[in-house]
C-alpha positions as CSV (number, residue, x, y, z in Angstrom):
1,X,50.7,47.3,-100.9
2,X,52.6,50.5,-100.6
3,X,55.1,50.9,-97.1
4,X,53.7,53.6,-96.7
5,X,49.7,52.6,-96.8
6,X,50.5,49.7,-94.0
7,X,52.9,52.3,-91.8
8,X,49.2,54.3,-91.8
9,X,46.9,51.5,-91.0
10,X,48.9,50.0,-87.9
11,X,47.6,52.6,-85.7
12,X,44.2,51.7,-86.7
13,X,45.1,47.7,-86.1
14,X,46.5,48.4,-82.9
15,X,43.3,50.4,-81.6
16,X,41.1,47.7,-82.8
17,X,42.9,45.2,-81.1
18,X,42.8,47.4,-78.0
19,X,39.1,47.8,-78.7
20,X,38.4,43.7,-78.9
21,X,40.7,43.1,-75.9
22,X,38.7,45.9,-73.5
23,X,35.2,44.1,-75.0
24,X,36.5,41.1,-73.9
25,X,37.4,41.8,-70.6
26,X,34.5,43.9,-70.0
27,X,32.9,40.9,-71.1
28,X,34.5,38.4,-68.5
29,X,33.5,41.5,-66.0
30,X,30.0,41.1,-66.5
31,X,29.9,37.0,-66.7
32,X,32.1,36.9,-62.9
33,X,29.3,39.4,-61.9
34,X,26.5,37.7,-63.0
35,X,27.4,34.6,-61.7
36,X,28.1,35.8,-58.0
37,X,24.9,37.1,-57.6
38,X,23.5,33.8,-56.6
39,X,24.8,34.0,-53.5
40,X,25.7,37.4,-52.6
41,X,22.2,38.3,-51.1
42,X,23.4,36.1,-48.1
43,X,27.2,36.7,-48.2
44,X,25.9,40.8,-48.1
45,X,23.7,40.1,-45.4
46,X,26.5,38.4,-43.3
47,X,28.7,41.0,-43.8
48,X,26.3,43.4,-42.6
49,X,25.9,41.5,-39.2
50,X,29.4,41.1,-38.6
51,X,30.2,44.5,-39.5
52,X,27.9,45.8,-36.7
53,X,29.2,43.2,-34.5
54,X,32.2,45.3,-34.8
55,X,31.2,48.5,-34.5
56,X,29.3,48.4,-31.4
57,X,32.3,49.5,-28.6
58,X,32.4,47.1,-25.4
59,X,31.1,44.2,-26.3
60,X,31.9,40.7,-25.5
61,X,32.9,39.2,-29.3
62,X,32.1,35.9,-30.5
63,X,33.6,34.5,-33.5
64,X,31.8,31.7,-35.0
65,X,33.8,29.3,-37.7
66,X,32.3,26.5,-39.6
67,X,30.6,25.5,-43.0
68,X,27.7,25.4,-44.2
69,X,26.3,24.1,-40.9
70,X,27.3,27.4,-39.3
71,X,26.5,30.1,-42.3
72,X,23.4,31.9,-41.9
73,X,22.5,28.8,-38.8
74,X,22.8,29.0,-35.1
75,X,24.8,32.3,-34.7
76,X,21.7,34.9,-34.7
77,X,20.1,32.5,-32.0
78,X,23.5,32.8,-30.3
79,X,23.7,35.8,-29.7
80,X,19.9,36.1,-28.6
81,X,20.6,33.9,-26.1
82,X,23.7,35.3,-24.7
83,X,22.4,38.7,-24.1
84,X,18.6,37.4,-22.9
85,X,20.8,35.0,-20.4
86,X,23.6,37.0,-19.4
87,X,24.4,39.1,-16.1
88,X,25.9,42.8,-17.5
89,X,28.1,41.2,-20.7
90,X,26.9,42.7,-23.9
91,X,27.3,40.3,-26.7
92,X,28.2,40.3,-29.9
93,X,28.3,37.2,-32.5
94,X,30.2,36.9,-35.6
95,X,29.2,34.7,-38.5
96,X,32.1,33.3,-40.4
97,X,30.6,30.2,-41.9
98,X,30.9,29.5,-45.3
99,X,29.3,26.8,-47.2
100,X,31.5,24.0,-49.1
101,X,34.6,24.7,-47.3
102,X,37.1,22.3,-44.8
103,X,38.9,23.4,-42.4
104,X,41.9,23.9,-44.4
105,X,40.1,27.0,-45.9
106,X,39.1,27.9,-42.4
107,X,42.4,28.0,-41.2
108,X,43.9,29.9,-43.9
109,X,42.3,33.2,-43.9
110,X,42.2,32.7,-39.9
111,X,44.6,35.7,-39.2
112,X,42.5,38.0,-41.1
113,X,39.6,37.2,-39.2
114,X,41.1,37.5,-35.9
115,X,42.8,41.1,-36.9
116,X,39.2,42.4,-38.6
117,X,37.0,40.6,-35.9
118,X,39.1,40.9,-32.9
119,X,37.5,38.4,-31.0
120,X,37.7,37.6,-27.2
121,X,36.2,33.9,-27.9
122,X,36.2,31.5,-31.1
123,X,33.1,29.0,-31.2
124,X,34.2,26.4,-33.7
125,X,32.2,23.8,-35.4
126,X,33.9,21.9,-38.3
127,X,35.3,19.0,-40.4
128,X,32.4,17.7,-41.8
129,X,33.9,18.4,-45.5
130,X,37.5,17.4,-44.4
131,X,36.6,13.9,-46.0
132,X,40.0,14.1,-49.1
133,X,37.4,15.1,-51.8
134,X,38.6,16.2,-54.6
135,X,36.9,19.4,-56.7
136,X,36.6,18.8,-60.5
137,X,39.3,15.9,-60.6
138,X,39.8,16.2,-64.6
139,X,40.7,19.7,-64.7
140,X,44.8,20.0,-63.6
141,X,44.2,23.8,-62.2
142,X,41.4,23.2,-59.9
143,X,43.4,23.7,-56.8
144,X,44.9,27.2,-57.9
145,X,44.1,30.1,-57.3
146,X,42.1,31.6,-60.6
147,X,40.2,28.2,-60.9
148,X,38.9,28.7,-57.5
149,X,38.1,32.3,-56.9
150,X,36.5,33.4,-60.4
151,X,33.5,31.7,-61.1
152,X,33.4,33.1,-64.8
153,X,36.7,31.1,-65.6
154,X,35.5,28.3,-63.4
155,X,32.3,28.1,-66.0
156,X,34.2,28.9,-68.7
157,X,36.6,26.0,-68.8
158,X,34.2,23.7,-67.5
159,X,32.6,24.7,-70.8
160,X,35.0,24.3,-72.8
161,X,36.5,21.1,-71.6
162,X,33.0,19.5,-72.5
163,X,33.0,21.1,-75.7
164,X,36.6,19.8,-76.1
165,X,35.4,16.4,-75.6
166,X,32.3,16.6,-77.4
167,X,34.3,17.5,-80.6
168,X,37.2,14.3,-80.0
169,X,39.8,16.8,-79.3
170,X,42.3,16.4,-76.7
171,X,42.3,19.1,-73.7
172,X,45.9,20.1,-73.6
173,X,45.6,21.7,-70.1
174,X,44.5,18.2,-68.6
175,X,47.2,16.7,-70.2
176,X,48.9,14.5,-67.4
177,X,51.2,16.8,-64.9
178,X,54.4,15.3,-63.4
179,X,54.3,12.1,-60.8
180,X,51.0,11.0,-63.1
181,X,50.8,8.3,-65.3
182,X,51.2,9.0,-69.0
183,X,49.8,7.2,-71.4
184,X,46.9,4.7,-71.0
185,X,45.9,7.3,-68.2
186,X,42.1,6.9,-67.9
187,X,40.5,10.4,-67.4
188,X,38.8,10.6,-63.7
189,X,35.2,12.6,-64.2
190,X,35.3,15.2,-61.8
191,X,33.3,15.2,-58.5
192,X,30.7,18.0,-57.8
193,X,30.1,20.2,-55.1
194,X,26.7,21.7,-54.3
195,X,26.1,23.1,-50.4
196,X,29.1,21.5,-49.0
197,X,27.7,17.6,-50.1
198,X,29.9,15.8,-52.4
199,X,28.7,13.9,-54.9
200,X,30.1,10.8,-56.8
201,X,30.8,10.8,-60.2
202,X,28.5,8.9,-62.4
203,X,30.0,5.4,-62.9
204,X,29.1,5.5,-66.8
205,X,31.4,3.2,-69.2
206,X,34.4,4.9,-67.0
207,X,35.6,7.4,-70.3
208,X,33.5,10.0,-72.7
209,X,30.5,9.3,-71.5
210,X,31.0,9.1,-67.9
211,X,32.9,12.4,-68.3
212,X,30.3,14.2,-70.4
213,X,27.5,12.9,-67.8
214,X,30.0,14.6,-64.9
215,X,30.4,18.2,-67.0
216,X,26.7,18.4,-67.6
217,X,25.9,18.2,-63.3
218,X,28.7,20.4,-62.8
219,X,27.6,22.9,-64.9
220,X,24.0,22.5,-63.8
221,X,24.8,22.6,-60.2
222,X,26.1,26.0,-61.8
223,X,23.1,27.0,-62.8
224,X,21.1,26.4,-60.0
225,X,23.7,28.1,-57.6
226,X,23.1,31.4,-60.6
227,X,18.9,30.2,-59.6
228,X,18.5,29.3,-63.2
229,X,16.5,26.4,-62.7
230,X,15.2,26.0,-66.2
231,X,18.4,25.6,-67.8
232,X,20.0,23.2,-65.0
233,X,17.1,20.9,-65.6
234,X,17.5,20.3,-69.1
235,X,21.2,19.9,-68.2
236,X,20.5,17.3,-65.4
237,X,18.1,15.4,-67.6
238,X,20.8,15.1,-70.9
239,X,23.2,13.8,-68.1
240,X,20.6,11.2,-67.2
241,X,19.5,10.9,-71.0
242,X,23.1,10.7,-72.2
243,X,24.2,7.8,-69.6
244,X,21.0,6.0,-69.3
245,X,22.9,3.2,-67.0
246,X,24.1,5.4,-64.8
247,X,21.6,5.3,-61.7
248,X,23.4,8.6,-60.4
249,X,22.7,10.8,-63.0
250,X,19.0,9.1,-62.0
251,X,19.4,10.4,-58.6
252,X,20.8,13.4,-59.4
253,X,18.2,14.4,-61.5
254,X,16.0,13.1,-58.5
255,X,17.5,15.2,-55.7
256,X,16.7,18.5,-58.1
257,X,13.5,17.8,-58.6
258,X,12.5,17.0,-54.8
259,X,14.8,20.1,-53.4
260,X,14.5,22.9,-56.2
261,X,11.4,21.6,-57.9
262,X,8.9,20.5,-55.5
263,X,7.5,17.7,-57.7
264,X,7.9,14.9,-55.6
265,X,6.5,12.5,-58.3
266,X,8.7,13.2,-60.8
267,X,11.5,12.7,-58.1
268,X,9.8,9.6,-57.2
269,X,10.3,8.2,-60.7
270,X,13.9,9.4,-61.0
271,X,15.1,7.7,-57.4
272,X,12.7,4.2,-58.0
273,X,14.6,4.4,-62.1
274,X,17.9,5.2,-60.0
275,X,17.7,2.4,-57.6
276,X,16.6,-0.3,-60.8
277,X,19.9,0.6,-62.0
278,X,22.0,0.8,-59.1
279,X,20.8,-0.7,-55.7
280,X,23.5,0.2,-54.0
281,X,24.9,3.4,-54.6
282,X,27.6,5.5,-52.6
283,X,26.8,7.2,-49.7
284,X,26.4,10.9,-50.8
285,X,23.8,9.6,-53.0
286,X,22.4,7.1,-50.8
287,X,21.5,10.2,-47.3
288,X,19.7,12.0,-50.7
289,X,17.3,9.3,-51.3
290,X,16.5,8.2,-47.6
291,X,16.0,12.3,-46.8
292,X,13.3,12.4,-49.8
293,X,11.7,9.0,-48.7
294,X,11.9,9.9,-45.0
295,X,10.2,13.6,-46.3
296,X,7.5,11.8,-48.1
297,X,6.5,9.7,-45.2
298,X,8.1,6.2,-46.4
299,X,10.8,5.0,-43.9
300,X,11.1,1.7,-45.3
301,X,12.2,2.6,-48.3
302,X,14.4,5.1,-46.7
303,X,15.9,2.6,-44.8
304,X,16.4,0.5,-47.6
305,X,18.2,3.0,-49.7
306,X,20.9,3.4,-46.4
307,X,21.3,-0.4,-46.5
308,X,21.8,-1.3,-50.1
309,X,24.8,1.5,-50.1
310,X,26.0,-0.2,-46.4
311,X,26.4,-3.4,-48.6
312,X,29.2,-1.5,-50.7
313,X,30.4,1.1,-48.6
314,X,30.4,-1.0,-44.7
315,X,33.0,0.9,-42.9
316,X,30.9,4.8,-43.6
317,X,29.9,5.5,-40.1
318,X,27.0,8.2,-41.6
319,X,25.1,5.3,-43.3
320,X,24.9,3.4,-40.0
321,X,24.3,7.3,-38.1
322,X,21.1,7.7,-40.7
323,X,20.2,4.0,-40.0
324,X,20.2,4.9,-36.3
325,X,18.2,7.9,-36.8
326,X,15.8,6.2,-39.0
327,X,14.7,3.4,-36.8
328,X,14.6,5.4,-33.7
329,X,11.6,6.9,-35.2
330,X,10.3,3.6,-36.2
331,X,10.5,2.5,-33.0
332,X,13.0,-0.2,-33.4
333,X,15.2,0.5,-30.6
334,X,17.8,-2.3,-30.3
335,X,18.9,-1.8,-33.8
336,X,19.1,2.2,-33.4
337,X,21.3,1.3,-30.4
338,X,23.3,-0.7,-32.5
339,X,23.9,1.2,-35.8
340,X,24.4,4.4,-33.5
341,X,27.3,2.8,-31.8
342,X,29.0,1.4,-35.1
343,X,28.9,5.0,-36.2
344,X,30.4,6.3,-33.3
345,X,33.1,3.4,-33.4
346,X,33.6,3.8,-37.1
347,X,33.9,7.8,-36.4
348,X,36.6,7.3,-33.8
349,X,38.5,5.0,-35.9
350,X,38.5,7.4,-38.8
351,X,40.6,10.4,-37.5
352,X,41.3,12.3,-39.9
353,X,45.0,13.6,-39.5
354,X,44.0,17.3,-41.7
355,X,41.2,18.1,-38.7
356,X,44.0,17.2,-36.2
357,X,46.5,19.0,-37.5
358,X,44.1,22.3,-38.3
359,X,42.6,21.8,-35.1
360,X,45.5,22.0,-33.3
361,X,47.1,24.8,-35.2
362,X,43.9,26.8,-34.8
363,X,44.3,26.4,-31.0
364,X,47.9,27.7,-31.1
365,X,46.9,30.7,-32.9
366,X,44.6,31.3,-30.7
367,X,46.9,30.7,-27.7
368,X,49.0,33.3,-28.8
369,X,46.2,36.3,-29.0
370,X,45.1,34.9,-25.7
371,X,41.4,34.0,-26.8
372,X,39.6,30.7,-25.7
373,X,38.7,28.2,-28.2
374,X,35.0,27.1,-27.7
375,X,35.2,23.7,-29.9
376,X,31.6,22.2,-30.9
377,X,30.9,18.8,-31.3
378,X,28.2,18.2,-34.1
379,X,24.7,17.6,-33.3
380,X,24.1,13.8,-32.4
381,X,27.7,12.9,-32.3
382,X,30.3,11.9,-29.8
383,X,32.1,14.5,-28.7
384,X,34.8,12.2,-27.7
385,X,37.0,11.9,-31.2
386,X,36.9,15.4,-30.6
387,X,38.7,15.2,-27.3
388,X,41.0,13.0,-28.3
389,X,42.3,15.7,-30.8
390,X,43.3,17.7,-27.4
391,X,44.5,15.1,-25.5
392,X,48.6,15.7,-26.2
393,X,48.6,18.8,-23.1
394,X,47.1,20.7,-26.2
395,X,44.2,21.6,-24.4
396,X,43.3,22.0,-20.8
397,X,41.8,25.2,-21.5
398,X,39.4,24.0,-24.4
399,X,35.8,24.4,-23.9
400,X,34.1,21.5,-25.3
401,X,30.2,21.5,-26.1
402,X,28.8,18.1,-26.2
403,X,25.8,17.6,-28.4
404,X,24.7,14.5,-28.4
405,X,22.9,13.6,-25.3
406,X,20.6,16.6,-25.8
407,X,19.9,16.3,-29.1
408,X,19.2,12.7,-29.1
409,X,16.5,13.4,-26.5
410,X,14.8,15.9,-28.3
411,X,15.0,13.8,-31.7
412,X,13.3,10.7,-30.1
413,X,10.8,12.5,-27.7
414,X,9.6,15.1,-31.3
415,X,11.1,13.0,-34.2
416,X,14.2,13.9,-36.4
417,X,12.6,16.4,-38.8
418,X,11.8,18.6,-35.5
419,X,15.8,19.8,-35.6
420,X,17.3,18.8,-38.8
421,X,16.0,19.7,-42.6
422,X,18.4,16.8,-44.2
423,X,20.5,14.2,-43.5
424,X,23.7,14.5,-45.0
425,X,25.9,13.4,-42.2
426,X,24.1,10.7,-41.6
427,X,22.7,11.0,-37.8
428,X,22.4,14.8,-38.2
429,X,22.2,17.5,-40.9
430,X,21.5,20.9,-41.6
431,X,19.2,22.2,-38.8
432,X,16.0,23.7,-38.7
433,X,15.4,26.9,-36.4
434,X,14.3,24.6,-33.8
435,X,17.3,22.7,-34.0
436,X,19.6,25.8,-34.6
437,X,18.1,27.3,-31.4
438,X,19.1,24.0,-29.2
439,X,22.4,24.3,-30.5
440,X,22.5,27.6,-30.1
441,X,21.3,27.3,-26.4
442,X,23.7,24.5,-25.5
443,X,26.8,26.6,-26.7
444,X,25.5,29.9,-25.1
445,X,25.3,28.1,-21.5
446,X,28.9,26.5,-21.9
447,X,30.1,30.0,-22.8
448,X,28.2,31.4,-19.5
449,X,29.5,28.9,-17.8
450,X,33.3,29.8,-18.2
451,X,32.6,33.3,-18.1
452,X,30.9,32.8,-14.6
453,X,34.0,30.4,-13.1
454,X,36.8,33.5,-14.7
């Protein structure tokens, strides 16, 4: 070919190039769009609230932090109650939960908050995820930056590591990093993350398959976060079809079925086929099936399903906190009595030196802007762990909300389901509005309180 014919068609190269690159990106646009619109109804909604709490002038602010347990929960009631309750404050509440996050997360876009909120009291509630998970364990760049904030990347590589895998091909990028072991390395399947509950990966023969079974529920839980519930079926049911062993890709498939399905017998099947093959399965797993025999009126069974994981996993104070909760409403009071105070013993043995440490950093922040710290013990529990966290001359100026008495008396005297919708810490779980509006009320008159005494 002439010099002169290719000088002529670089131009024409170079633009098509362009043109391919732009497609591509444009194409990357619309996939990271598409798949936050699953949950930007709520995230919208939120930020409409808080962005009136700011706007109106004079009014006592309320910051609220948490997870999942606080997004979109017991803030609205809060601020009802304030105002109905009050004696000339005007409040206004600010809802910062998030689902899925610890209070690592929490902590680190705390300055923002305080400068955009400017709050004259924090409410925090959290630590129920600070519990050293680990998100998508066979993928090296899950803890930076790109991995975690685009979702199109995110479903993109979880895509192609299965397809990677599925072919015999080696992933370069989870090639091990420095400080692992090299070769003879056995690939950990990654855990999954769906509403701020971690669940186990499937056991499977510990290498392709288990790993394959692990992609598939990641990507479905995908899927049903993008409300595309066809297509995360079929992905949960070739997980369970693929690793027929595996009793968590049974309950899995299970959990879907009962929470995002509504067919209670084809859940039945799943969790009795899950429980053949694995009696005693971890504790994310095992609060699933005890919620959806507890739901469907069978509290044996429920109980049964707590027990058989309390064989494996003894020392995990939310197996003996569901126990506790389970035979209070079966009348069995002697062994609620019991399992509730192995929880609380178990939960006061396990401190957890992250919560501490963000706890107490939290509080210093806060010190420094000169706005109280109202911290919240969860529903049911002792707040004393919580305490404890305080105890170094840290703080004397804390304002503590104890939960448990007054929620155990309302569970026993109208039965758990009254105040919480699941059970995934065990003794207490996501509330209902009932439940949300007692912890709402408690909080609101610990917060009057100190505001009266000042």
């Amino acid at each position: 070919m002439p010099l002169g014919t290719t000088g002529k068609r670089l131009p024409g190269l170079v633009k098509q190039a362009a043109l391919a690159l732009l497609g591509g990106l444009l194409a990357l646009a619309l996939l990271e769009t598409a798949l936050r619109l699953g949950g930007r109804a709520f995230f919208s909604y939120q930020d409409y609230r808080n962005r009136q709490a700011v706007k109106a002038r004079g009014n006592y602010r309320v910051l609220c932090l948490g997870e999942s347990t606080t997004a979109g929960q017991y803030p609205p009631f809060l601020e009802e109650i304030l105002n109905r309750n009050s004696s000339g404050i005007k409040f206004s509440v600010i809802d910062r939960g998030e689902p899925s996050v610890n209070t690592s997360t929490i902590l680190a876009r705390l300055e923002k908050d305080l400068e955009t909120y400017k709050p004259d009291m924090v409410v925090a509630m959290m630590g129920c995820n600070d519990r050293g998970t680990l998100f998508y364990g066979d993928i090296p760049e899950a803890g930076g930056w790109l991995f975690k904030n685009s979702r199109a990347y995110r479903f993109l590589r979880l895509n192609a590591a299965a397809l990677l895998r599925k072919a015999g091909k080696e992933d370069l990028l989870a090639a091990p990093r420095p400080g692992q072991a090299g070769e003879g390395r056995a690939k950990q399947p990654p855990r999954v993350v769906y509403g701020g509950q971690w669940a186990e990966p499937p056991p499977g023969p510990g290498t392709e398959t288990g790993a394959e079974t692990s992609a598939d529920i990641a990507r479905a839980w995908e899927l049903v976060n993008q409300e595309k519930l066809a297509a995360a079926e079929e992905l949960f049911k070739r997980a369970a079809s693929r690793d027929p062993a595996s009793g968590h890709a049974r309950l899995t498939l299970g959990w879907f079925y009962f929470k995002f399905r509504g067919n209670t017998a084809a859940a039945q099947r799943e969790f009795q086929e899950a429980f053949r093959l694995n009696p005693r399965p971890n504790p994310d797993f095992a609060w699933r099936a005890a919620w959806f025999y507890r739901s469907t009126n069978r509290p044996q069974e429920a109980v049964r399903a707590l027990t058989g994981s309390l064989e494996r996993f003894p020392g995990d104070e939310r197996l003996h906190g569901g126990l506790a909760a389970l035979y209070g409403e079966l009348g069995e009071p002697e062994l609620a009595a019991a399992h509730a105070q192995k929880a609380r013993k178990l939960a006061a043995v396990r401190a957890d030196p992250v919560l501490t440490a963000n706890y107490l950093a939290l509080k210093r922040s806060l010190d420094k802007r000169k706005i109280r710290l109202v911290s919240v013990q969860y529903p049911m529990r002792d707040p004393a762990p919580l305490k404890k966290i305080f105890e170094g001359g840290e703080g004397p100026d804390v304002i503590f909300v104890d939960n448990e008495a007054v929620f155990r008396k309302a569970v026993e005297k109208e039965g758990y389901a009254e105040y919480f919708t699941d059970m995934f810490g065990g003794d207490f779980g996501h509330c209902s509005a009932k439940g949300n509006r007692l912890l709402a009320d408690n909080i609101s008159g610990a917060i009057l309180k100190t505001l009266a005494g000042d």
